[in-house]
C-alpha atoms as one frame of an Amber mdcrd trajectory, in Angstrom:
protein
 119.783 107.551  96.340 118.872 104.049  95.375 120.976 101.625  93.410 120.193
 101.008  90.567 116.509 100.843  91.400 113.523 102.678  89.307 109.746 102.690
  90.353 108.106  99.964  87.832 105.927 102.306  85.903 101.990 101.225  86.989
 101.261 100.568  83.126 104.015  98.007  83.662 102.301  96.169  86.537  99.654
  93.354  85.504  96.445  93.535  86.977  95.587  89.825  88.919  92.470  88.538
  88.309  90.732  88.389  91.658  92.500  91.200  93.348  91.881  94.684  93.918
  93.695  97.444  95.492  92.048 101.007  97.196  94.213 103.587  98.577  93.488
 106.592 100.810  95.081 109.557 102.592  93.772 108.467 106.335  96.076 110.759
 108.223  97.306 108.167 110.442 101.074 109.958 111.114 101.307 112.451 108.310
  99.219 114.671 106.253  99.216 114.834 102.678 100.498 110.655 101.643  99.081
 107.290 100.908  98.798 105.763 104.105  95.970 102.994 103.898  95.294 100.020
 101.697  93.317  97.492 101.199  93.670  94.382  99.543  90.285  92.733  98.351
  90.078  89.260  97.451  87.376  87.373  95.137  86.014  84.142  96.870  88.016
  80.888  96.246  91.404  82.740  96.929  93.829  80.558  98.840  96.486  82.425
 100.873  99.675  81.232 102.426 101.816  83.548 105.022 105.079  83.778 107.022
 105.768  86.076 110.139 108.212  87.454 111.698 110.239  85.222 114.285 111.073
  88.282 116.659 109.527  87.265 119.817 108.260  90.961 120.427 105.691  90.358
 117.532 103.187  93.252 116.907  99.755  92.922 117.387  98.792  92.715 113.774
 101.437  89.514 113.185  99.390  87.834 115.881  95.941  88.588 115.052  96.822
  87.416 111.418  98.533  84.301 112.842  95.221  83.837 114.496  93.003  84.634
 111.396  95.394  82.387 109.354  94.781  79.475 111.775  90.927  79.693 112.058
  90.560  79.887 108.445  92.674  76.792 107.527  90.789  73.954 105.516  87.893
  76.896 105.647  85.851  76.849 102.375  85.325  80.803 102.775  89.209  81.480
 103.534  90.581  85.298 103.913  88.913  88.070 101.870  90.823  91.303 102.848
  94.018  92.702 103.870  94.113  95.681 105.970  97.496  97.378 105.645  98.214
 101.152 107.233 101.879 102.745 107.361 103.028 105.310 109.987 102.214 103.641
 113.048 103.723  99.518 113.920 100.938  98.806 116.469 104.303  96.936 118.104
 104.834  97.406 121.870 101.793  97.869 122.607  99.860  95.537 124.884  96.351
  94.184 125.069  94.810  98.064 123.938  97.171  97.684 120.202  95.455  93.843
 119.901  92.369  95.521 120.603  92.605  98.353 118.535  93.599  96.113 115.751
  90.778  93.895 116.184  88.746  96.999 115.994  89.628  97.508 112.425  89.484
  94.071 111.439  85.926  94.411 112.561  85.354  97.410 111.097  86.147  96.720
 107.509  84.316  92.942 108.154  81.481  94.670 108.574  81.529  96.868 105.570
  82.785  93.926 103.308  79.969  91.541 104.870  82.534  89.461 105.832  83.510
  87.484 109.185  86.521  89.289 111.168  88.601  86.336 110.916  88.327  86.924
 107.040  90.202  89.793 107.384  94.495  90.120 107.655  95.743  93.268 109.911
  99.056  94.883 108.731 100.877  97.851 110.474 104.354  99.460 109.821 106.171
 102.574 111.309 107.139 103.822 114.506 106.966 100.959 117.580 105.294 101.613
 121.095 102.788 104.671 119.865  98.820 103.937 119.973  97.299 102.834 116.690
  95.168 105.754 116.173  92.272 103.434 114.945  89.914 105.381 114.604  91.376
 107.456 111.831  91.978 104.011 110.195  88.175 103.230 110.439  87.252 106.557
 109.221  89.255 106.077 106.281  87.926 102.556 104.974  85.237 104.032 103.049
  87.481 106.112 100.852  89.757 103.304 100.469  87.202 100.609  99.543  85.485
 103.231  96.937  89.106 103.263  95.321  89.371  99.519  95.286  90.385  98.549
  91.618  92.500  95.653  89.547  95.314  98.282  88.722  95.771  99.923  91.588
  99.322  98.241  92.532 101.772 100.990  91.833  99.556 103.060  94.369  99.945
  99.940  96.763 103.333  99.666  96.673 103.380 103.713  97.267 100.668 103.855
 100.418 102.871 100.673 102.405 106.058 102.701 102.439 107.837 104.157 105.358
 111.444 105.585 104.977 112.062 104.275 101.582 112.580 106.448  98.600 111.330
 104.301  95.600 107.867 102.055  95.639 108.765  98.379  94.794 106.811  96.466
  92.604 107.249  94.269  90.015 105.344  91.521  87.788 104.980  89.261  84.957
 103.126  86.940  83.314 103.759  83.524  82.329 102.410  80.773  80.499 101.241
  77.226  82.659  99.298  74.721  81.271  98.466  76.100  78.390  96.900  79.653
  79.893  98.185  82.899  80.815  98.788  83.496  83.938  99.742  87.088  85.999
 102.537  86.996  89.126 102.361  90.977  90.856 103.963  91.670  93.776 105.072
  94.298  95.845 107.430  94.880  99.116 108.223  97.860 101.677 111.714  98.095
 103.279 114.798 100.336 104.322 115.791  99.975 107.466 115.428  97.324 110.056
 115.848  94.141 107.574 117.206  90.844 108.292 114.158  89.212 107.776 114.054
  86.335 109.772 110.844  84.715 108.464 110.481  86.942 105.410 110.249  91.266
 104.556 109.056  94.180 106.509 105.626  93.553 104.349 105.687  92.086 101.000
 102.701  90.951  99.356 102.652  88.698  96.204 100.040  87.268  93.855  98.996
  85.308  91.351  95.696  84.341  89.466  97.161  80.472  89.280  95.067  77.773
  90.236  96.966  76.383  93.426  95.902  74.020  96.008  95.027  75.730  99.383
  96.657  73.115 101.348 100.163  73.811  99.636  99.953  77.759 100.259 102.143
  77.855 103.262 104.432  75.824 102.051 104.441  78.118  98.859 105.014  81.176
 100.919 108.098  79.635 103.010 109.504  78.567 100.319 109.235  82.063  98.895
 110.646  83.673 101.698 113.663  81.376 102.364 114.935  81.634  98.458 114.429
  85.873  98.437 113.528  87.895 101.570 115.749  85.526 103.808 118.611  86.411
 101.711 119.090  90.299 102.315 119.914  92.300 104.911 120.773  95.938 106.183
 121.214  96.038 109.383 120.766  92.680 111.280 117.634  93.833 112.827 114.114
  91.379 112.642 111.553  93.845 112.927 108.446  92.858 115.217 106.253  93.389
 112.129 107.928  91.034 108.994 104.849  89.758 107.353 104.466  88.229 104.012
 101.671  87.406 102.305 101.350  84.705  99.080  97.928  84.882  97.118  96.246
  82.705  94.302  92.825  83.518  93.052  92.546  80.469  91.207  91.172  82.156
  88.288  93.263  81.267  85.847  92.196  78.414  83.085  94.244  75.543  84.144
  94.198  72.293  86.271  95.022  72.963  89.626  98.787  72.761  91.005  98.600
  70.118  93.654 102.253  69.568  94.272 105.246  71.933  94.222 107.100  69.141
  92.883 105.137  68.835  90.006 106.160  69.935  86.306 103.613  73.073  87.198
 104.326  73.574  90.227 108.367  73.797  89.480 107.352  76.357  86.938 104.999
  78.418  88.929 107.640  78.557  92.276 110.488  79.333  89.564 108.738  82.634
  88.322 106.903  83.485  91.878 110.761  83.235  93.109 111.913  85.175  90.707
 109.697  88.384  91.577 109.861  87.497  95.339 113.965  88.362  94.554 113.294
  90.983  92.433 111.471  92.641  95.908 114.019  91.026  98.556 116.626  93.073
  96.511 114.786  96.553  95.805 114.620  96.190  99.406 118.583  96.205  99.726
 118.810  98.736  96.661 116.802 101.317  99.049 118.181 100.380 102.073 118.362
 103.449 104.314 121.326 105.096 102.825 122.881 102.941 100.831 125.113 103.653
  98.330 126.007 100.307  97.174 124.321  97.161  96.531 126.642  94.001  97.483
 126.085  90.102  96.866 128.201  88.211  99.063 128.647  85.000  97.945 130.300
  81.690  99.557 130.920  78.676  97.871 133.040  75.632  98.899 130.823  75.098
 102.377 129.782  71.663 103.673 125.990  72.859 104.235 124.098  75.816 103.584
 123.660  76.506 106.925 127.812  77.396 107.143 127.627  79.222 103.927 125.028
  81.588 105.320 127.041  81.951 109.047 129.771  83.287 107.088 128.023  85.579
 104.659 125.861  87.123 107.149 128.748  87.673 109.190 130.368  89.706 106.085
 127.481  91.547 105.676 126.400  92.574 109.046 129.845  93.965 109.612 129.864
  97.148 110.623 133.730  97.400 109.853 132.796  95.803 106.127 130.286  97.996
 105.104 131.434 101.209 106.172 134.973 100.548 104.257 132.828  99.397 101.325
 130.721 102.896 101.753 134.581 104.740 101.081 135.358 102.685  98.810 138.752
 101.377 101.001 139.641  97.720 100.014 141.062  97.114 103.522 139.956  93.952
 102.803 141.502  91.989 105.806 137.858  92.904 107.511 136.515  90.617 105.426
 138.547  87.652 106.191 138.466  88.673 110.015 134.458  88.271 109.377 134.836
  84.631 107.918 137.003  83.525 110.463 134.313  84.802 113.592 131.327  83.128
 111.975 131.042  80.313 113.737 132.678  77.270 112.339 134.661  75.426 114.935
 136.820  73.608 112.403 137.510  76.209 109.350 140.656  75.620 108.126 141.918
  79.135 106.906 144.520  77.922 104.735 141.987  76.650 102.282 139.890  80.195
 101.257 140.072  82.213  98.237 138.649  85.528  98.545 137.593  87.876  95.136
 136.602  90.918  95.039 134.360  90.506  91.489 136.883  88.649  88.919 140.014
  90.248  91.295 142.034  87.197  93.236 142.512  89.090  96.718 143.625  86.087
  99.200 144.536  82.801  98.107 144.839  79.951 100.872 144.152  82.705 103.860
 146.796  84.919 102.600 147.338  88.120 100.440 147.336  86.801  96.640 150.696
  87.293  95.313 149.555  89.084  92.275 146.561  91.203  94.096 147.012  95.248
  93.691 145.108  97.242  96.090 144.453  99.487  92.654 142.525  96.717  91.769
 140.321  96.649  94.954 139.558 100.078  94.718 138.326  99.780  91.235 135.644
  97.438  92.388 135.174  98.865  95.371 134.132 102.179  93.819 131.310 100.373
  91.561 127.987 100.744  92.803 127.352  97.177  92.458 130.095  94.165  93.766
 130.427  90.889  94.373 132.274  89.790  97.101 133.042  85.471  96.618 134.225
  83.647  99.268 135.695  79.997  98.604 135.430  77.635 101.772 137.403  74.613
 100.593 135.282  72.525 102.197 132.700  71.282 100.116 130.265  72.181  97.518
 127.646  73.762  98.749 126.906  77.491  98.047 124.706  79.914  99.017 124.175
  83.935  98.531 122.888  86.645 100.579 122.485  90.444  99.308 123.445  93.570
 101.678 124.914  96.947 100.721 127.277  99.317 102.456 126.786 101.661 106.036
 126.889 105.701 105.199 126.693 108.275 107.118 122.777 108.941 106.054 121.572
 105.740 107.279 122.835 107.580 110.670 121.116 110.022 110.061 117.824 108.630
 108.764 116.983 106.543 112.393 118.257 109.387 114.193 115.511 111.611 112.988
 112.941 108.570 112.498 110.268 110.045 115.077 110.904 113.599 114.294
């Protein structure tokens, strides 16, 4: 069951000006469930986008690295976003580019568009066929549903294993008008984005120069998705996609580093984490939600080593899953992360507010009563102290059960 983690109710979603959503049932794995989207896209939309840095990319991550290229300084830019779940298109040789292409085509030629308007996403199981042609056959149906307020069904059709559809939005106010900031992710198993989700698409009606899109997106990605993880694993599909449709009634955003822009990145971040950590809320049977946090580092890069190393622990999150504060895993995990000259006799460790190891050793006054109090909440924070500097960084994981087992043993069946 998810922590802490609802379904945004649709009526709670804001429609973006410039953006519309169609859903349809195109059997493409299973019968009976939202399996194909469309995102449509009024002219003068810029788009930015990061990929996956697996090296086994899918065919859809490099026909939309190839779109994304073509259409750079392009006046006409992208206009659609093809998304289907239940099959990655990953593993699958010349035939899954060409079968991608196929739809890209397809769904070109029914929006009068060019194909290299047009953004290819797949998700599900790797090395299987796309079956194409059920995707062509259902773009008619999904097109015909293509409306403003059609995110909550979004966010329902892109899942795969999860449990809850993530979305989330809000609106803001920037230079002097309204403006809307929807997103919406997909995620279980298979995250530590190395580039950004498993998909997440996010958008905005702000007026935002094209040229600072990318840059947008990255930046996106490295505060949020690149901050979570389940299970070390890059998948060969992470996309994610940042849209403005420039409809909103103020001057354009020309620098990130601008009053605007500051504002605009602060509240696009803020959904972007909002998705990175309903991603770790639903990871594949997870029963905790954990932010491990490590301060006292002399870059970020060392505070990161040494959090991903607590939270890729297999030995960590399983005793976190019972709820045993055998805590010296945790220390074990700080001291294999990488950094040549750590100095041991210098880090705290907490457990929440609860003093566990001061200066590399067992705190004088810690009770193991008082690990397993925290240790039983569904949410923790475990804060590491470096003593090396001040830098600090986070990164949100959550514990190893015996269903996430389970789940990817039965994923094809």
């Amino acid at each position: 069951m998810p922590v802490n983690l609802l379904a945004t109710p649709a009526a709670d979603l804001y429609p973006v000006p410039g953006a519309r959503w169609g859903i349809t049932e195109a059997g493409i794995r299973k019968a009976d469930r939202k399996d194909l989207a469309v995102l449509l896209l009024d002219e003068g939309a810029s788009v930015g986008a990061v990929f996956t840095q697996n090296r086994f990319c899918a065919a859809p991550v490099q026909i939309c690295r190839a779109h994304m290229a073509r259409n750079a300084g392009q006046s006409h830019g992208i206009r659609a976003m093809l998304i289907n779940t239940g099959n990655a298109n990953a593993g699958t040789g010349d035939e899954g580019l060409s079968r991608a292409q196929a739809c890209c085509i397809a769904l070109a030629r029914a929006l009068n568009l060019s194909p290299e308007q047009v953004l290819p996403f797949s998700t599900g199981v790797i090395m299987e066929p796309l079956p194409h042609d059920r995707i062509v056959a259902g773009l008619a149906a999904a097109l015909a549903d293509a409306r403003p307020d059609n995110w909550a069904q979004a966010a329902e059709a892109i899942m795969t294993t999860d449990t809850v559809a993530k979305a989330f939005s809000t609106r803001m106010t920037l230079g002097g008008a309204t403006v809307t900031i929807t997103g919406i992710s997909k995620g279980a198993g298979m995250i530590r984005p190395n580039m950004a989700t498993m998909l997440g698409f996010l958008a905005t009606d702000a007026c935002v120069s094209p040229s600072l899109m990318n840059q947008l997106a990255r930046e996106l990605a490295e505060g949020s998705f690149n901050r979570v993880t389940i299970d070390g694993d890059t998948s060969t599909n992470d996309s994610f996609v940042v849209v403005a449709t420039n409809k909103a009634q103020h001057a354009p955003v020309t620098s990130l580093d601008s009053t605007d822009g500051q504002v605009l990145r602060a509240a696009m971040m803020a959904i972007a984490k909002k998705l990175a950590q309903a991603i770790v809320r639903d990871g594949e049977g997870a029963t905790k939600f954990i932010t491990v946090q490590v301060e006292g580092g002399k870059t970020g890069e060392e505070c990161r080593k040494v959090a991903y190393a607590i939270a890729h622990s297999p030995l960590v999150k399983t005793a976190f899953f019972a709820s045993d504060p055998n805590l010296g895993r945790i220390l074990a995990a700080v001291g294999y992360a990488g950094i040549d000259d750590l100095d041991q006799t210098k880090i705290d460790l907490y457990l929440d507010e609860v003093l566990v190891a001061k200066n590399g050793g067992r705190h004088v006054d810690y009770l193991e009563a008082d690990g397993q109090r925290v240790m039983k909440q569904r949410e923790i924070t475990v804060r590491v102290v470096l003593g090396r500097g001040e830098v600090a960084d986070t990164v949100w994981t959550c514990d190893l059960s015996y269903d996430y087992v389970k789940i990817n043993a039965d994923y094809r069946s």
